[in-house]
Each structure stands twice: as structure tokens, then as C-alpha cells.
N, CA, C and O atoms as a GROMACS GRO file, in nm:
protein
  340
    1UNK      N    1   3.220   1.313   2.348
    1UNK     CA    2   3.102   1.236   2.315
    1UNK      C    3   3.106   1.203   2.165
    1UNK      O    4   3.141   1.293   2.088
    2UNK      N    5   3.069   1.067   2.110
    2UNK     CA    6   3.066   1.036   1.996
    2UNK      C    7   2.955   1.122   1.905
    2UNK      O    8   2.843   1.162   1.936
    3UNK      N    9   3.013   1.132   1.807
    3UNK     CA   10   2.916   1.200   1.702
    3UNK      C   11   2.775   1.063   1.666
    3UNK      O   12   2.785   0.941   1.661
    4UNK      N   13   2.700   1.120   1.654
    4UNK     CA   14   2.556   1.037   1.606
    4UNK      C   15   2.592   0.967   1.526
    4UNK      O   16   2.701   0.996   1.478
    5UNK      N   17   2.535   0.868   1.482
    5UNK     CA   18   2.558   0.793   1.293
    5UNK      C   19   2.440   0.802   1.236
    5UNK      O   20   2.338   0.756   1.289
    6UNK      N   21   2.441   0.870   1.107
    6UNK     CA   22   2.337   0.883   1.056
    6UNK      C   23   2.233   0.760   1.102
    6UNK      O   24   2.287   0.664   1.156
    7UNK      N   25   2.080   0.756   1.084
    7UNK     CA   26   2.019   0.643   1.071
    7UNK      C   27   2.045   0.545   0.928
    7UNK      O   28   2.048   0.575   0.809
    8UNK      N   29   2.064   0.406   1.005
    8UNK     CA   30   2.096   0.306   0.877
    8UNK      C   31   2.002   0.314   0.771
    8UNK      O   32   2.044   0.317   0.655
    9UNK      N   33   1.869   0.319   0.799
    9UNK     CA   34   1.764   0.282   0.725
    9UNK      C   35   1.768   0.360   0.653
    9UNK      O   36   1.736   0.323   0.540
   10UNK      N   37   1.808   0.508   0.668
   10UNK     CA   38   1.825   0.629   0.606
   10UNK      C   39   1.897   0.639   0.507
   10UNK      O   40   1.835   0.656   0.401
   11UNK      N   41   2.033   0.635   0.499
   11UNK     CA   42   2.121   0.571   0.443
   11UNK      C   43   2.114   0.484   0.349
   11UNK      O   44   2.170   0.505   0.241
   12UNK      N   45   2.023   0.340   0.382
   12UNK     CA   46   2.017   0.244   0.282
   12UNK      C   47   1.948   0.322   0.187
   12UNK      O   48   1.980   0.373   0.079
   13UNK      N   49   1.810   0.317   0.280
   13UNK     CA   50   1.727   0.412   0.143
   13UNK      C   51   1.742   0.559   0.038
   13UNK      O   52   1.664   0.595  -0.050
   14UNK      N   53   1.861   0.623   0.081
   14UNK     CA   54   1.907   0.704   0.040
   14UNK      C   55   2.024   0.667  -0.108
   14UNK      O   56   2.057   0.743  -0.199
   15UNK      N   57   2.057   0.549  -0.087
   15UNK     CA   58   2.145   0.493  -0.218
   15UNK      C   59   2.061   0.398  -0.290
   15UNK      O   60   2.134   0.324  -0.356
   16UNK      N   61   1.939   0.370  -0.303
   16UNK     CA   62   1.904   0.326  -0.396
   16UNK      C   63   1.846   0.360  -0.486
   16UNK      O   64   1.764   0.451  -0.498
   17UNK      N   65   1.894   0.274  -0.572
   17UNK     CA   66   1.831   0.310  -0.711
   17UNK      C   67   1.775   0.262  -0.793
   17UNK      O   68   1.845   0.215  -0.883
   18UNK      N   69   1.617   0.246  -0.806
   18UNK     CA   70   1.535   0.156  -0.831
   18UNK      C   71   1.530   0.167  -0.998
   18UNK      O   72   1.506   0.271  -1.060
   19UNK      N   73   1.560   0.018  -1.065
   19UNK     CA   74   1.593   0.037  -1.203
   19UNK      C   75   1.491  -0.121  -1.243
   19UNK      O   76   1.435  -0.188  -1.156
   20UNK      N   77   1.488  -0.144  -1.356
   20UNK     CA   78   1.406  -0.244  -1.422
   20UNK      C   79   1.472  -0.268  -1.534
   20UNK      O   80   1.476  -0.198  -1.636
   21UNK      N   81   1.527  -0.378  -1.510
   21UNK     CA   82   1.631  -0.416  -1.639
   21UNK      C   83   1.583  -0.397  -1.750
   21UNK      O   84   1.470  -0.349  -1.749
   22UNK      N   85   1.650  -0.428  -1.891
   22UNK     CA   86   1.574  -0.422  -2.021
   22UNK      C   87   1.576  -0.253  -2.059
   22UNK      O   88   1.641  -0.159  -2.013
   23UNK      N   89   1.470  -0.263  -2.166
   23UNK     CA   90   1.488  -0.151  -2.242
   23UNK      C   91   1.355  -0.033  -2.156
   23UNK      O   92   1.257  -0.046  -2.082
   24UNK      N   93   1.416   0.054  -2.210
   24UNK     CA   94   1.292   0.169  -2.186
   24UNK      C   95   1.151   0.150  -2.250
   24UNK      O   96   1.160   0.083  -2.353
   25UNK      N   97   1.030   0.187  -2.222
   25UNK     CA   98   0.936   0.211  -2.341
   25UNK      C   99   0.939   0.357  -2.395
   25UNK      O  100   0.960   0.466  -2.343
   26UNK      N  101   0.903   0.310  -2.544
   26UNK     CA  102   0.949   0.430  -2.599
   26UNK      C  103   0.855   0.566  -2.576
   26UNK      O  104   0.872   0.676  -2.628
   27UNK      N  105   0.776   0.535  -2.505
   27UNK     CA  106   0.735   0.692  -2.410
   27UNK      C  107   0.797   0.708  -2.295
   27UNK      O  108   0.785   0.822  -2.249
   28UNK      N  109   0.864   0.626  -2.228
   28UNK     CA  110   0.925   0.690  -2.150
   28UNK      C  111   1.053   0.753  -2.223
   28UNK      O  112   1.075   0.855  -2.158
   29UNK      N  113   1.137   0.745  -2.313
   29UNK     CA  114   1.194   0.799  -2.343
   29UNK      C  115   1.176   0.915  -2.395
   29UNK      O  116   1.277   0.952  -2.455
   30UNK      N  117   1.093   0.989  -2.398
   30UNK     CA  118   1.045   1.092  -2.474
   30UNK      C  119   1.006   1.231  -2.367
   30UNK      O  120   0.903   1.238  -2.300
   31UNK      N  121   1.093   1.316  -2.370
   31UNK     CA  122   1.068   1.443  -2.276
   31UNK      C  123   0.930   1.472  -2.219
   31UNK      O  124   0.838   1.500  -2.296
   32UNK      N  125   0.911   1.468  -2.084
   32UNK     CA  126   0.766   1.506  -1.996
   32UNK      C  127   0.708   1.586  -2.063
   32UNK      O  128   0.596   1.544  -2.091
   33UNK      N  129   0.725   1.667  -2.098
   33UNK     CA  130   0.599   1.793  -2.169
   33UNK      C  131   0.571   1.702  -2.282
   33UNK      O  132   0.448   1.692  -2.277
   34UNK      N  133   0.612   1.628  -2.381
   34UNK     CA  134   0.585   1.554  -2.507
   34UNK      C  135   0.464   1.426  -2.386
   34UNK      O  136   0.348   1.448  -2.352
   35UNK      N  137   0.521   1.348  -2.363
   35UNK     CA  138   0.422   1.294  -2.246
   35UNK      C  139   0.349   1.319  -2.192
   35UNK      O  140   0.279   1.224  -2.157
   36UNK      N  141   0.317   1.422  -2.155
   36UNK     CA  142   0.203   1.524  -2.086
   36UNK      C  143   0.099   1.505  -2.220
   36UNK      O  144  -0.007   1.445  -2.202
   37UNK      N  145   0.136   1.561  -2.362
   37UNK     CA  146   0.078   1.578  -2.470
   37UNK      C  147   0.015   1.444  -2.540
   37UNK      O  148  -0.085   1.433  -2.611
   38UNK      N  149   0.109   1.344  -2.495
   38UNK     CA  150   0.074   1.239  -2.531
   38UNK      C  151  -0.045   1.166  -2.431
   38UNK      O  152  -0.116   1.074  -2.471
   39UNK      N  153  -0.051   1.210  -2.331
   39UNK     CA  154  -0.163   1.161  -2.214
   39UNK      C  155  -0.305   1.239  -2.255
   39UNK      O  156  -0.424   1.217  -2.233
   40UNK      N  157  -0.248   1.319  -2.311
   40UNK     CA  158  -0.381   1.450  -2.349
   40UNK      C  159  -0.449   1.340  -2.460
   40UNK      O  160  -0.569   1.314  -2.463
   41UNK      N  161  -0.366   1.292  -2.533
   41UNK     CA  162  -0.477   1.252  -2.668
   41UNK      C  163  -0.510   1.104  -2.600
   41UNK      O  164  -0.632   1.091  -2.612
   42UNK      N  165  -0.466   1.009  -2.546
   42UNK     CA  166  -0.518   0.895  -2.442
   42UNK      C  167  -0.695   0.931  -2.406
   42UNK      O  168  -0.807   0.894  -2.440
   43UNK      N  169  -0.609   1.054  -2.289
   43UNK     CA  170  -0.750   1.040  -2.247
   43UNK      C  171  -0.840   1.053  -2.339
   43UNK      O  172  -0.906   0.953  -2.367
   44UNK      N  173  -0.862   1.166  -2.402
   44UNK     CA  174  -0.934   1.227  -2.517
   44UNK      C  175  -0.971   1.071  -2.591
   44UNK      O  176  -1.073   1.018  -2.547
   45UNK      N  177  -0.912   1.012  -2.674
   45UNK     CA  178  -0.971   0.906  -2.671
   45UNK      C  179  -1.028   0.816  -2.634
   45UNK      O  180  -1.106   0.766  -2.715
   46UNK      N  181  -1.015   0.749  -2.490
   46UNK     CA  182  -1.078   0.709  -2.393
   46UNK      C  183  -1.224   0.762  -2.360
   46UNK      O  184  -1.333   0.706  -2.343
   47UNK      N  185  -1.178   0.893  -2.359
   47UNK     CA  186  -1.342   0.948  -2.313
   47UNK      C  187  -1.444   0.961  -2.474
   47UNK      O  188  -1.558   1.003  -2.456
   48UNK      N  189  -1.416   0.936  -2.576
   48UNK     CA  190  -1.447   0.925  -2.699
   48UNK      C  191  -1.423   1.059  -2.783
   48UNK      O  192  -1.436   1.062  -2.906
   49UNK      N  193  -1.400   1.130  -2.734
   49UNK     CA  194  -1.347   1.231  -2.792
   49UNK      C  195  -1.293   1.250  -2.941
   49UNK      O  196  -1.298   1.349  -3.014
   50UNK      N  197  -1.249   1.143  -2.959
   50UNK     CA  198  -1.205   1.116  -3.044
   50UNK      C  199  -1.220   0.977  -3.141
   50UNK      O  200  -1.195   0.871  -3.083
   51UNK      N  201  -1.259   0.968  -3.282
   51UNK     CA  202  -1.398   0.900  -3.306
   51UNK      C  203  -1.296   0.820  -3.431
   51UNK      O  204  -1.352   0.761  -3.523
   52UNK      N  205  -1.152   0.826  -3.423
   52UNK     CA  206  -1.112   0.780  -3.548
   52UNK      C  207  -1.082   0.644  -3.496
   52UNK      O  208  -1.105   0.617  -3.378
   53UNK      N  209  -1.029   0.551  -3.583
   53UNK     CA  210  -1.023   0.410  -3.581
   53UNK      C  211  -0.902   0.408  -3.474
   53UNK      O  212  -0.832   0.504  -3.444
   54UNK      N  213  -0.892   0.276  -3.421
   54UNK     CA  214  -0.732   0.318  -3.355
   54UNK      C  215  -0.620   0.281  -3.393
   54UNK      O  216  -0.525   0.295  -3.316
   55UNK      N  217  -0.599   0.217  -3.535
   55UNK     CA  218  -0.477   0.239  -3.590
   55UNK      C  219  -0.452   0.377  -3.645
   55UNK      O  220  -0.353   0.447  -3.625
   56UNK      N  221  -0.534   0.397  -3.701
   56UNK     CA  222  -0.503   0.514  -3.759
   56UNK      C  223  -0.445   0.659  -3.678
   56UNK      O  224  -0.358   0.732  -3.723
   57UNK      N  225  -0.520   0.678  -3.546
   57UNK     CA  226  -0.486   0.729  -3.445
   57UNK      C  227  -0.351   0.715  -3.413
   57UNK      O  228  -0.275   0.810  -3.391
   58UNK      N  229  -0.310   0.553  -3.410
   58UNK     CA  230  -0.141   0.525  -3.328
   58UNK      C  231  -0.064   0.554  -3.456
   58UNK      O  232   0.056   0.578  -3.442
   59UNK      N  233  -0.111   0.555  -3.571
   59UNK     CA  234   0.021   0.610  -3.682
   59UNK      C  235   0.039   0.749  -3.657
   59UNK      O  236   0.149   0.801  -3.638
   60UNK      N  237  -0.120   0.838  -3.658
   60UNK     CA  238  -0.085   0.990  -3.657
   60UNK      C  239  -0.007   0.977  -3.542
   60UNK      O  240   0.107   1.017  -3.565
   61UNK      N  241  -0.024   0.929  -3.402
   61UNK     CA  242   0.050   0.960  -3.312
   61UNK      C  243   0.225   0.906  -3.336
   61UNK      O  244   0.312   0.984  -3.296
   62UNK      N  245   0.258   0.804  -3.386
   62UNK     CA  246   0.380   0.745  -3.432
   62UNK      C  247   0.477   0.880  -3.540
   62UNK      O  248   0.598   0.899  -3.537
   63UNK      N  249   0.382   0.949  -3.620
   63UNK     CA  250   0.450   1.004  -3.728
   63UNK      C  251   0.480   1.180  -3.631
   63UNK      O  252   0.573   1.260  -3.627
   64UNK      N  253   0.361   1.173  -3.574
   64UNK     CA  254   0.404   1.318  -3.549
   64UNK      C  255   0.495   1.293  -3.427
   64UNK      O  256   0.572   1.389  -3.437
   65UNK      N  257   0.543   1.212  -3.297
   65UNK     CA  258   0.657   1.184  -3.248
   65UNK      C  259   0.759   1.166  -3.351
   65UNK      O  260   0.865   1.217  -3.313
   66UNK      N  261   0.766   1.118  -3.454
   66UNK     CA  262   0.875   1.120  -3.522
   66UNK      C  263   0.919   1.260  -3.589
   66UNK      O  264   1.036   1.299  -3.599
   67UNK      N  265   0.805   1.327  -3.633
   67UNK     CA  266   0.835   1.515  -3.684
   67UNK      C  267   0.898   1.575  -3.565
   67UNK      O  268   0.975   1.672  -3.571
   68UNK      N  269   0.859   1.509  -3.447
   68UNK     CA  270   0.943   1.620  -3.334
   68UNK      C  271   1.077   1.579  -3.311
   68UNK      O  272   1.136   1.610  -3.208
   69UNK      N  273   1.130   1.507  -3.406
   69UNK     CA  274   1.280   1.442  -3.391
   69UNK      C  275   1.299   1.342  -3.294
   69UNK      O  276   1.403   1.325  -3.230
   70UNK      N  277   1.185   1.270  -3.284
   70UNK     CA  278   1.252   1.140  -3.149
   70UNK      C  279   1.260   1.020  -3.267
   70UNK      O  280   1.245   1.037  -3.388
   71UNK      N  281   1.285   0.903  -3.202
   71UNK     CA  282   1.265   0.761  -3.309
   71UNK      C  283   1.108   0.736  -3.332
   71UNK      O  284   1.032   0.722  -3.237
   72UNK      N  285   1.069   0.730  -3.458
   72UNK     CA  286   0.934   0.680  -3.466
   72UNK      C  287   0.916   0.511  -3.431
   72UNK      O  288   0.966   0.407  -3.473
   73UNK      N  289   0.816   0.549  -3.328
   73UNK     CA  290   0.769   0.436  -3.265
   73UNK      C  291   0.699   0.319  -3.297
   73UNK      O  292   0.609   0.380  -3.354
   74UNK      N  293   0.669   0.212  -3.307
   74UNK     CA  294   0.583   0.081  -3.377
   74UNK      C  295   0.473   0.148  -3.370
   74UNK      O  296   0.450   0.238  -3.288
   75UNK      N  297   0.380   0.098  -3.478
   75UNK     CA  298   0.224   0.111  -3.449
   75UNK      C  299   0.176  -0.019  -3.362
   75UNK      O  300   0.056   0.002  -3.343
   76UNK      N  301   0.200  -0.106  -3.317
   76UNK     CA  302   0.177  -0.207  -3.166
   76UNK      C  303   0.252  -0.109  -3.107
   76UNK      O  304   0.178  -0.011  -3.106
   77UNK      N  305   0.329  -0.088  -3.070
   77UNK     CA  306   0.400  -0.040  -2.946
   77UNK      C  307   0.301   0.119  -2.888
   77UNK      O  308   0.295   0.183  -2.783
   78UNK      N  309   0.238   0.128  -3.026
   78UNK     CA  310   0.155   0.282  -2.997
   78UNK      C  311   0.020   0.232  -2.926
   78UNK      O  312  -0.031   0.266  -2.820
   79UNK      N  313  -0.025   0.131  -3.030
   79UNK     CA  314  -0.137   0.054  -2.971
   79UNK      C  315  -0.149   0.007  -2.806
   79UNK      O  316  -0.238   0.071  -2.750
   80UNK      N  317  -0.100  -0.060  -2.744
   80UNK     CA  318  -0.020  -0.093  -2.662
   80UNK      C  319  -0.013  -0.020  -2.534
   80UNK      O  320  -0.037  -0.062  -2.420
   81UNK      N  321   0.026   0.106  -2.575
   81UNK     CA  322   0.011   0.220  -2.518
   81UNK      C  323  -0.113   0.284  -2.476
   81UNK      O  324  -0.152   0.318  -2.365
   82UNK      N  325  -0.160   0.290  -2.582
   82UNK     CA  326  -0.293   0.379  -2.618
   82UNK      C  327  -0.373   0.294  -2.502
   82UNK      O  328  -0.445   0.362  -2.429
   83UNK      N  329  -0.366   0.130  -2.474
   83UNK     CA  330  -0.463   0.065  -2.418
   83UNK      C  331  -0.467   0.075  -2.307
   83UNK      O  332  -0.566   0.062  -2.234
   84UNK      N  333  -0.325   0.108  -2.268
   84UNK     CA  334  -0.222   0.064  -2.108
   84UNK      C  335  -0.351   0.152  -1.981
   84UNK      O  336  -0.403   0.255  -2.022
   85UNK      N  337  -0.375   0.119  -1.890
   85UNK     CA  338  -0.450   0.183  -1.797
   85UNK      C  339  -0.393   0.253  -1.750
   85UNK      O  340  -0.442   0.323  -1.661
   0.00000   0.00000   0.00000
């Protein structure tokens, strides 16, 4: 008796690899626990928590990603971020 064949659909969906051309954003490049940390001050701002202007906010956040040794990030690109839903 012939051996089974895997299911196709199985298979297909098992080799793909869902990618989005272009560059990364530069939080995604940045290790999950740093991301986790970085969602912490989002919300916190969002919910008002936090009462400083929001440039000033996306530099502290720009400079201290850069003290933890990653590339320091644009202040738009922080902005940007900060807004993203």
C-alpha cells in the first residue's frame, strides 16, 4: 500500500515565508524585551501619564535606545512611532 502524501495545503503553508520588502523599522529591529519597554512608555503616554511635550519625549526615547548600544533612531521616526496605533 502506498504511503500517504503529506497534505498539499500543509506543505505549502509550511514553506512560507511571509516577508515585506524594504527596510525594517527601527523598532523592530531592536530586541523584544527593549520593545516590551518601549510599549511601556507609548502607553504611559497615551494614557497621559506622561505630561512632557512629544518631542522631547521621542529624543529621551531616541538617546536612551542609543545608550543601550542600538543605532539612534530619527526623532520623526520616534514620533511616528509614538503615534502608530
Amino acid at each position: 500500500m502506498p504511503k500517504k502524501q503529506p497534505d498539499f495545503l500543509a506543505n505549502v503553508l509550511a514553506k512560507v515565508q511571509d516577508r515585506r520588502p524594504g527596510f525594517l523599522p527601527w523598532y523592530q529591529k531592536l530586541p523584544d524585551d527593549l520593545q516590551a519597554e518601549l510599549e511601556q512608555v507609548r502607553t504611559a503616554f497615551r494614557a497621559g501619564e506622561i505630561t512632557c511635550q512629544k518631542t522631547a519625549l521621542c529624543r529621551a526615547i531616541a538617546d536612551t535606545v542609543a545608550e543601550r548600544g542600538h543605532d539612534r533612531p530619527g526623532q520623526q521616526a520616534v514620533i511616528e512611532w509614538l503615534n502608530r496605533r
